[in-house]
N, C-alpha and C positions, 0 to 999 in steps of 0.2 A: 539467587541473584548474584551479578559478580560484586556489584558495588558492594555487597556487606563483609568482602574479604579486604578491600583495599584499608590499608591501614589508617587508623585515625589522623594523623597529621596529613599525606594525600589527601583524605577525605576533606579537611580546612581547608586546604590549600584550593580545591576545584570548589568551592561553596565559595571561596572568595572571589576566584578569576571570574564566576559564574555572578555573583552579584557589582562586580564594576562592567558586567559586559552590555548592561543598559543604562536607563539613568536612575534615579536614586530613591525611585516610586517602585521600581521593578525589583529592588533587594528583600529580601527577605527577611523580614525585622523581627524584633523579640520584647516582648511586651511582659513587665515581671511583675506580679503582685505579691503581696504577704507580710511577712513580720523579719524581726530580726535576723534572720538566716541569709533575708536578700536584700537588708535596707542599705543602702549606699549611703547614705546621710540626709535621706528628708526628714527626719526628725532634726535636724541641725536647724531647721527653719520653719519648726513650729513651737508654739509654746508649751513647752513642756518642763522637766525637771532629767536632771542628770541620770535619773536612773533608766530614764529611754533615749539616752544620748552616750556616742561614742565618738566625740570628737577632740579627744584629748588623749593624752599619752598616759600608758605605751599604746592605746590602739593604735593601730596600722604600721607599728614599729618594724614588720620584714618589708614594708613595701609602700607603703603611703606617709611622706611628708609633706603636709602636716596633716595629722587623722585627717581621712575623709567623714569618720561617722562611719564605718564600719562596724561589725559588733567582732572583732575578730586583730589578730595581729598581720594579716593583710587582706587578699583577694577573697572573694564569696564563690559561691557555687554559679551566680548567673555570670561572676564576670570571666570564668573558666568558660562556660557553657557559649558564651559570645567570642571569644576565642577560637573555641572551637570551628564555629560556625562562621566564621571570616570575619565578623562583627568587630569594631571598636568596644570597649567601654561602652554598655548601655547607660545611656546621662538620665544624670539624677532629675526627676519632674519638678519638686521643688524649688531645685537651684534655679534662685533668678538666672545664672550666669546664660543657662540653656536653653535654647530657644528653637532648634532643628534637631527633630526627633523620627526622621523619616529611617531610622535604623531599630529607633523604635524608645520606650521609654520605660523607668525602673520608679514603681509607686510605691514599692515598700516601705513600712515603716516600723522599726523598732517596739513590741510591745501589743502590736494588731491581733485583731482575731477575728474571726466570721460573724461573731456578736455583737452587736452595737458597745452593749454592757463591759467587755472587754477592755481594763484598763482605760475609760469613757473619759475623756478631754483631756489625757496625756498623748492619746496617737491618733493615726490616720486610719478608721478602721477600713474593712474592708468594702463595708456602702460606698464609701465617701471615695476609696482610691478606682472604686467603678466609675464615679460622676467623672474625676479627673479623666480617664479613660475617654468617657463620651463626651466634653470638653476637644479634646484632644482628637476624637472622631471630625468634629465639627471643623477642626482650625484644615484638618487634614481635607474636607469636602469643599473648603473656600479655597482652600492653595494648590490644590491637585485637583480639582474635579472629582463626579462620582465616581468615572472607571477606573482611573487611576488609585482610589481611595479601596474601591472594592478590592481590588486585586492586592494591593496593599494585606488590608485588613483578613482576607484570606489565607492569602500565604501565612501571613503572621502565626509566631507558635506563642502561647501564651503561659508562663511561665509560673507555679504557685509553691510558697510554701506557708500555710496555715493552718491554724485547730490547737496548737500547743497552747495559746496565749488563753485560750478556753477556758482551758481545765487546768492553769496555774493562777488564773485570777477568777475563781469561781464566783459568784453569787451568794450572798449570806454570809454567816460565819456559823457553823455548827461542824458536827465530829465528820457527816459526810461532806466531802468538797465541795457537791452540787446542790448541797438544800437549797430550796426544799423539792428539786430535783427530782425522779431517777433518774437511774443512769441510761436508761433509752431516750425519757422524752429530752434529756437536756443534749445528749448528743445528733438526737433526731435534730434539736432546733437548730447547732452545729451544720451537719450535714445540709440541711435546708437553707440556711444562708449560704454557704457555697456555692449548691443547686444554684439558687435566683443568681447569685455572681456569671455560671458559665452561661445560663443562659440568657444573660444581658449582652454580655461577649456576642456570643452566636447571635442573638439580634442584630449587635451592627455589624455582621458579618464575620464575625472568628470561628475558626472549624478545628485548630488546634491545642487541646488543653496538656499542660504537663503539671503534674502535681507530685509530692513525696508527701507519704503517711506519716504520721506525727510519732515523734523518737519515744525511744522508753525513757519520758521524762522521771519514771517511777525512783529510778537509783542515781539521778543528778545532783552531781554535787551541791549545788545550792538547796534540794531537797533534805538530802542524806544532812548537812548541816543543821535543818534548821526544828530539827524530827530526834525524839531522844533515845540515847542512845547510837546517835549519827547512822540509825537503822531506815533503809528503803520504804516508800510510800505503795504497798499494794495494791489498795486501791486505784492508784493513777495507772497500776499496769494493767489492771482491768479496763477501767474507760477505755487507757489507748489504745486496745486492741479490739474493744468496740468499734470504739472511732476508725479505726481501719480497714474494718472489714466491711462498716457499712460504705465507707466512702468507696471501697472497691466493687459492690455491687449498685451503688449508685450512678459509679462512670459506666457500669456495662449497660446499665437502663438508657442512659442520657444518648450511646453509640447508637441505641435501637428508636430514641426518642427521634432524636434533631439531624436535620439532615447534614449530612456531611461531618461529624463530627468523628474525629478522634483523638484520643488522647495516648499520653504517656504516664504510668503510675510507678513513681523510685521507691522501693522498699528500704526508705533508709532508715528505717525502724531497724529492720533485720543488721542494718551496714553499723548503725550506732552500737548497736551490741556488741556485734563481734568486739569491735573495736576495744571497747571497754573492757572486755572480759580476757581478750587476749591479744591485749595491746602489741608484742611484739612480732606478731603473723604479720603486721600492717606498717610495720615499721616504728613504732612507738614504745617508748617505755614503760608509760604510767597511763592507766588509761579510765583511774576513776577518782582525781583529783585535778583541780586547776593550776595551769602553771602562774596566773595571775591574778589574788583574792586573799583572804587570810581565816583564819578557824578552819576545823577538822575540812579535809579534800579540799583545802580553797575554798570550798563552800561557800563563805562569806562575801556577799557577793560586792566587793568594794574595789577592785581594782581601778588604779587609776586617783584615788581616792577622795571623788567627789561626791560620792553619795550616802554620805555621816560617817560613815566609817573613813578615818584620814589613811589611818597607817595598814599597807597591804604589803605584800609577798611579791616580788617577779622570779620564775626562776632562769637561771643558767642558760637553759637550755631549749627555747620554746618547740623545738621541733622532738622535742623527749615527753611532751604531751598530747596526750589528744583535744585536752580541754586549753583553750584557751583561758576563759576565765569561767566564772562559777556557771555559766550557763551556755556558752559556746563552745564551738572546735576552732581548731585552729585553721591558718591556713593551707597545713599540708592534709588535713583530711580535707578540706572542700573541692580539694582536686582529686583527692581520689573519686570522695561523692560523685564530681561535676563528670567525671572520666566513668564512672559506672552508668548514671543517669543518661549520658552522650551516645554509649556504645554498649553497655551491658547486653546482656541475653535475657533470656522470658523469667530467668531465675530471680531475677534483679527489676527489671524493669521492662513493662508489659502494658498492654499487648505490642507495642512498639517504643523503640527506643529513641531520643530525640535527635540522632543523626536522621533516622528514617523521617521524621517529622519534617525537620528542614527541608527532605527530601524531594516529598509528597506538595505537588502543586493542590492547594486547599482550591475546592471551588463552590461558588457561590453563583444557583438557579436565578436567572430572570426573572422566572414565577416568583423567586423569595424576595429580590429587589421590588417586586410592583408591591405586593402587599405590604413591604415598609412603606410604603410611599402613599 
């Protein structure tokens, strides 16, 4: 096709002109779930503790004053990804301020995972940022009407990143991470909560899923810190590549299951590596310590210094890191991420990339509207 040569910015640029050329039901919206990778700052407005909160300094010090809540020193992968796609800023659900989301809405929260159990009354898990979701179906079928809402919900690409928050705040406390666990049934129940998430989506009508496989958290610096010998967690590199692989023959089941569905899957497991291992292919210097945190790699995950630990590290240079702070990138990798995820090839991100997604008018049978109904 010609369209996959035109250059990414082109390709913006005609996704924009192409969502003002109706009214504001006919744009093509971006709907974000997950954890800290995509949280904008709905944890700013829930009850929780500083340690699932990023709205103090230095966060957002290349680009946001005053912290949005960010988990990063600016922009995220979704708000690159809406960029791309001619989008504004997806607004935060939380924020009282926001109230018109027909571009679409950003439910992440800091600390979430597919588990209920997952860090359980500090965040927003992933149940609960589906209710919001169908919530928001609802306001959407009083102010637009059905047809307008279907085509809406349709089109829509629906945007994840979770599973990490899983398997770093496990169940129990013994030598394996997931007692009394294994490592199947606990990432089966993983995977299974997901599952139920896409396919609530696809009930009120979403046909496009994009998701990124969960990083090698095995060798992060807040791991490596807190493990003796400041030595890497094996076992988590196991899991994660459980977890990835089932999650990948799960989306090829769900294509053959539900009708109309497709998805985008980012190997940023593979992208986190590289990076780490050879930080300056990618343009970075240091690529398995934080630039903002303190104890061996930044490790210590205190930046900003309101979560008991006072006194932290910034450095120089934040663009000479990949690690923001002991558990995030910064902001020049989530544009790389959001620019591989956007436009990559089958190497990277498969079976389709999330330009093709915006692309792809989503559609939703009549036969599938009556039997909701």
């Amino acid at each position: 096709m010609i369209i996959a040569k035109i250059p990414l910015l082109l390709v913006s640029i005609l996704l924009l002109l192409k969502g003002h050329s109706g009214s504001s039901s006919e744009r093509i919206a971006l709907f974000i779930f997950g954890d800290s990778l995509y949280d904008p700052g709905n944890n700013n407005y829930i009850n929780t503790t500083p340690e699932f909160q990023a709205n103090f300094w230095p966060y957002g010090i290349s680009y946001f004053d005053p912290p949005s809540g960010r988990f990063s020193d600016g922009r995220l992968i979704p708000d690159f990804i809406a960029e791309y796609a001619g989008l504004p800023i997806i607004p935060t659900y939380l924020d009282p301020r926001n109230s018109e989301f027909v571009f679409g809405a950003n439910f992440a929260s800091g600390g979430a995972g597919a588990l209920v159990e997952s860090h359980a009354g500090f965040v927003v898990h992933l149940k609960t940022q589906l209710q919001y979701f169908g919530d928001l179906e609802k306001h959407f079928r009083q102010n637009l009407g059905d047809s307008k809402t279907d085509k809406l919900l349709s089109n829509a690409v629906y945007l994840f990143s979770c599973g990490g928050n899983d398997y770093l705040a496990p169940v129990g406390n013994n030598d394996s991470i997931l007692y009394p666990y294994t490592h199947e049934q606990y990432i089966r129940m993983v995977i299974g909560n997901l599952t139920n998430v896409f396919k609530g989506i696809h009930e009120k009508g979403g046909r496009k899923i994009a998701i990124t496989t969960v990083a090698p958290l095995t060798c992060w610096p807040s791991i490596r810190a807190g493990r003796p010998g400041n030595t890497c967690n094996g076992e988590l590199d196991i899991i994660t590549s459980m977890h990835n692989q089932q999650l990948s023959k799960k989306l090829v089941e769900l294509e053959k299951e539900l009708e109309g569905f497709m998805y985008s899957l980012f190997d940023i497991n593979t992208e986190v590596g590289n990076r780490m291992k050879n930080p300056s292919k990618y343009g970075f210097k240091i690529g398995d310590s934080a630039c903002c945190g303190s104890g061996p790699f930044g490790g210590i995950y205190s930046c900003g210094g309101k979560r008991g630990v006072t006194e932290f590290d910034l450095c120089d240079n934040i663009s000479d890191y990949f690690f923001f702070d002991s558990n995030h990138n910064n902001e020049a990798a989530a544009r790389q991420f959001a620019e591989l995820f956007w436009d990559g090839d089958s190497t990277v991100t498969a079976p389709y990339n999330l330009k093709t997604l915006f692309l792809h008018q989503g559609k939703r049978s009549p036969a599938y509207r009556k039997e909701e109904l």
